[in-house]
C-alpha positions, 0 to 999 in steps of 0.5 A: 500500500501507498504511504502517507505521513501524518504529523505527530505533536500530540494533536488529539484524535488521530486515530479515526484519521489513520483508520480513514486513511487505511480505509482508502487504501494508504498506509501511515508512516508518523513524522515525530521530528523535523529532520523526518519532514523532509523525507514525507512526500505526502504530509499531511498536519492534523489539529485539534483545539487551540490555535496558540496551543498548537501552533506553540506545540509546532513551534518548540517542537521545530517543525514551522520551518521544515513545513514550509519548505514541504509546502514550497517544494510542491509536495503535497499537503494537507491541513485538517481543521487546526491544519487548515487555520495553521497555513493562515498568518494568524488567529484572534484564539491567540494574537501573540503566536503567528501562523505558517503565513501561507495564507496572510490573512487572520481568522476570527471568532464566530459572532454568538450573539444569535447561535451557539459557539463552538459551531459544531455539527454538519454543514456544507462545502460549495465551491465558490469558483469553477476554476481550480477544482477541489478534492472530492467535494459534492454541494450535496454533501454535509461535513462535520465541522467543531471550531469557534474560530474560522477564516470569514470569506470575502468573495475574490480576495483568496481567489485573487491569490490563487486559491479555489476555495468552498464556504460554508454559513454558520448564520450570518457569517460565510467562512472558508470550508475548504481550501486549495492551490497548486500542491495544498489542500486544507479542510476545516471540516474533518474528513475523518468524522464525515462518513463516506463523504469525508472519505471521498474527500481524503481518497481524491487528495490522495490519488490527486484527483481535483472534482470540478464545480460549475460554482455557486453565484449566490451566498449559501444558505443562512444557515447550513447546520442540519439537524444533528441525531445523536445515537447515545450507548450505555456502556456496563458489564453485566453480571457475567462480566461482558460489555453490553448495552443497557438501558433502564428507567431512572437509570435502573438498568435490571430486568424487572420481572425478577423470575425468568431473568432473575434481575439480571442487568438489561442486555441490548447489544453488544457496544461495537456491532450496534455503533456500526449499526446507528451509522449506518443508519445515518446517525451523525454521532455516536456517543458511549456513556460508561456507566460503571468505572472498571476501577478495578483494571489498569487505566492502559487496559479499560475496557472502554479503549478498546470499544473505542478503537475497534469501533473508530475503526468502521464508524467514521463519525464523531464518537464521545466518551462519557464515564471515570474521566477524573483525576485518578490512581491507578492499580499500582498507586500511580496519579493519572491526571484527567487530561492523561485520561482523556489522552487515552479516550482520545488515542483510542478514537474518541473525538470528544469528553464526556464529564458527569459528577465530576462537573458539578462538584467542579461547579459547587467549588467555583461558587464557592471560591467566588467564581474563581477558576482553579485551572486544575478541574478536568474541564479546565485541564482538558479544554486548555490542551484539546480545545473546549470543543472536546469537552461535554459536561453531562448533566442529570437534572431533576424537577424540583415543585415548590409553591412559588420563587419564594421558597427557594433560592434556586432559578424556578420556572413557571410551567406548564405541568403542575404536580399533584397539589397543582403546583406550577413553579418548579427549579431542576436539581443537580445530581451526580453518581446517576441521579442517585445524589442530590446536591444543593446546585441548579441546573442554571448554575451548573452550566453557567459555571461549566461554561466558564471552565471551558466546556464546549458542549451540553448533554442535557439529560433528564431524570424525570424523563429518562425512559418514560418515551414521552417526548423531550423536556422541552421547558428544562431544554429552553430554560438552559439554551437561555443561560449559555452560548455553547451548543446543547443537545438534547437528551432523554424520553425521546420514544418515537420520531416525532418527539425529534420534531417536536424539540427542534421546533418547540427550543433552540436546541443544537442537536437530539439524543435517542436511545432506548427507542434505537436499542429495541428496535422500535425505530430506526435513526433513518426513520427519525431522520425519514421524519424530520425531512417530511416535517421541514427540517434538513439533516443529513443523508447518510452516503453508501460505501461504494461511493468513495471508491470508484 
């Protein structure tokens, strides 16, 4: 097989991009110093996260300048998200660390006044001119994109230089998507997370085969995201000790009859052939909730790494990785910080960090110190090193009814659904340990305060909801939108297709998480997806196999 090198500067996730690359045919040769650089035909510089982080990680390492002689011998190169931003003079994520300066122009934040940031999900890339091409790019297509900073476009200016280039529109804002000249080729999207789509994209750059366009003369739509359905696994041994899926009411995840199944824990599946399943089905991602700890194993062998690695392997979407994502000691007494776990999750092939409990015990000592940031929390850890795109806090909320605002201290709302002595104000109490513990926090002030760590994502679950298949809180999920920029997905009671329609009309919500619906068989992610296209909403077409390698 052919060879490609892949930069190695510890660059989060790149695992799902060497099994995208085996996947179309090329093996990896890594480049760990800059004396190697020079001996790569194809080079290819991933990224993840901080501009300043990584591009400091580059600097010190000694690797800016053999990568711009690469670049000027007209080999061939590729940047991927931070890989794209990096060929740019510089970003406003860090003014004080230049770029390659391949490009002289400055990337910038996304306005969050009217959408959530980081801009994360699956949008377009349309070549703005017929001249140039671009490596596999379809306008039919959607590629996943997480970042909060981005080249904005100005019609003509990269043109003038040479470059082809295809947009995508995160509301009002029209920024580059993809770009190309001559031997480099760049990507904010990930190739590696955009299904059979991205795939095409890698395999053309590879063979050197540029798609031509006729070009788009008007701006793309408003707003490209489609509807993102999140398909969510929880993950725990059973009493035999094998892996399995499970899903339980209230988080009771045994049998309930007692007798022909002996309270046996609720076995739907086992965690790898059901991820490979959900994207086939066209589910945009995958997430694993490990809801028992393995705390009796090394951290090098969790059984979680191993999920992880065999299902990045055939599942080319982003998977997050939720459970014992803390500040641990190992088996032999060693202290593992979480950003040396997370690190692991991450080598494996997770694109993403789920935190839970940790969260809000994190959340009660902000308070606590006066708002004040300790750097030393998981979210904090990891955001600085990963980019605040890689960390989700999960939330267990539960409904709280009081008389009115007065009796508490806590951020009520008023609702529609009063209790049993008619009650109709309410506030929604932080748990942590799997709604088994209550803490004296609001769901407000956990993701306020989670949000000034660094957190990049919301899995907003519900406690009272959670396997009732009665459809979305949607009061708690707008409530929350309310109180944050970063994007929120929605989770818990999701039973049927409509109840998807029914939260991206009725909130703000960024994206949807279906469970227990998928794992019974009851219906399928295509037909959520079926749905939302029959009630008005856009989503993603999931792309067949052969349509990467002909």
């Amino acid at each position: 097989m052919p060879t490609v090198h892949l930069l190695d500067y510890v660059a989060g996730n790149v695992r799902s991009l060497v099994n995208a690359i085996n996947k179309v045919g090329y093996e990896v040769e890594w480049v760990r110093s800059p004396e190697e650089v020079a001996k790569a035909h194809t080079l290819i510089l991933p990224g993840v996260g901080h501009f300043g982080h990584c591009l400091s990680q580059l600097s010190s390492s000694g690797f800016l300048e053999p990568i711009r002689e690469h670049i000027r011998s007209g080999k061939p190169f590729m940047g991927i998200c931070v890989g794209l931003q990096a060929i740019f003079e510089g970003s406003a994520e860090d003014p004080n660390v230049p770029g390659l300066g391949v490009i002289p122009l400055q990337l910038r934040k996304f306005d969050d006044k009217d959408k959530s940031v980081p801009h994360i999900g699956w949008n377009s890339a349309k070549i703005r001119q017929s001249t140039g091409g671009l490596y596999g790019l379809d306008p039919e297509s959607k590629y996943y994109y997480v970042h909060s900073y981005a080249a904005p476009y100005e019609a003509g200016i990269l043109e003038g230089q040479g470059w082809t280039v295809a947009t995508a529109s995160y509301g009002d804002e029209e920024f580059v998507g993809a770009i190309a000249r001559g031997n480099v080729f760049a990507t904010q999207f990930h190739p590696e997370k955009s299904g059979q789509a991205g795939l095409r994209t890698l395999r053309a750059f590879l063979t050197g085969k540029k798609t031509e366009s006729g070009g788009i003369t008007s701006a793309t739509t408003k707003d490209g995201l489609t509807r993102r359905i999140i398909a969510c696994l929880d993950v725990r041994t059973n009493d035999q000790g094998d892996l399995v899926v499970t899903k339980g009411d209230q988080y009771d995840v045994r049998e309930k009859d007692g007798v022909s199944s002996g309270g046996q824990v609720r076995n739907l599946g086992k965690p790898v052939d059901m991820a490979r399943k959900y994207y086939e089905q066209g589910a945009d991602e995958v997430t694993f909730l490990n809801i028992t700890s393995f705390r009796n194993c090394p951290l090098k062998d969790l059984p979680m790494l191993e999920i992880l690695r065999r299902t990045s392997e055939t599942v080319f979407v982003p998977l997050t990785i939720g459970g014992g994502i803390r500040d641990s000691v190992d088996t032999d007494g060693t202290v593992v910080s979480a950003s040396e776990i997370a690190n692991m999750y991450f080598q494996s092939g997770a694109d993403k960090i789920s935190i839970g409990s940790d969260a809000v015990l994190a959340a009660e000592e902000y308070y606590q110190s006066g708002k004040k940031l300790s750097g030393k929390t998981a979210i904090e850890q990891i955001s600085k090193a990963y980019g605040s795109q890689a960390v989700v806090v999960s939330i267990d909320p539960k409904r709280i009814y009081v008389s009115g605002p007065e009796e508490t201290t806590h951020h009520t709302i008023k609702t529609a659904f009063p209790d049993s002595k008619g009650q109709d104000t309410c506030w929604y109490q932080c748990t942590i340990k799997g709604g088994r513990e209550l803490r004296d926090l609001d769901v407000r002030q956990l993701v306020q305060a989670v949000e000034a760590m660094g957190a990049g994502e919301i899995l907003l679950n519900c406690i009272d909801k959670d396997g009732s298949n009665s459809g979305f809180d949607l009061e708690l999920i707008q409530d929350v939108k309310s109180a944050v920029k970063i994007p929120v997905i929605a989770s818990s009671g999701a039973g049927n297709p409509s109840h998807f329609a029914d939260v991206f009309a009725g909130t703000t919500t960024d994206a949807a998480l279906g469970a227990g619906m998928f794992h019974r068989g009851e219906y399928t992610v295509a037909d959520v997806k079926t749905h939302l296209v029959d009630t008005g909403f856009v989503v993603r077409k999931p792309e067949t196999e052969g349509s990467f390698s002909s």
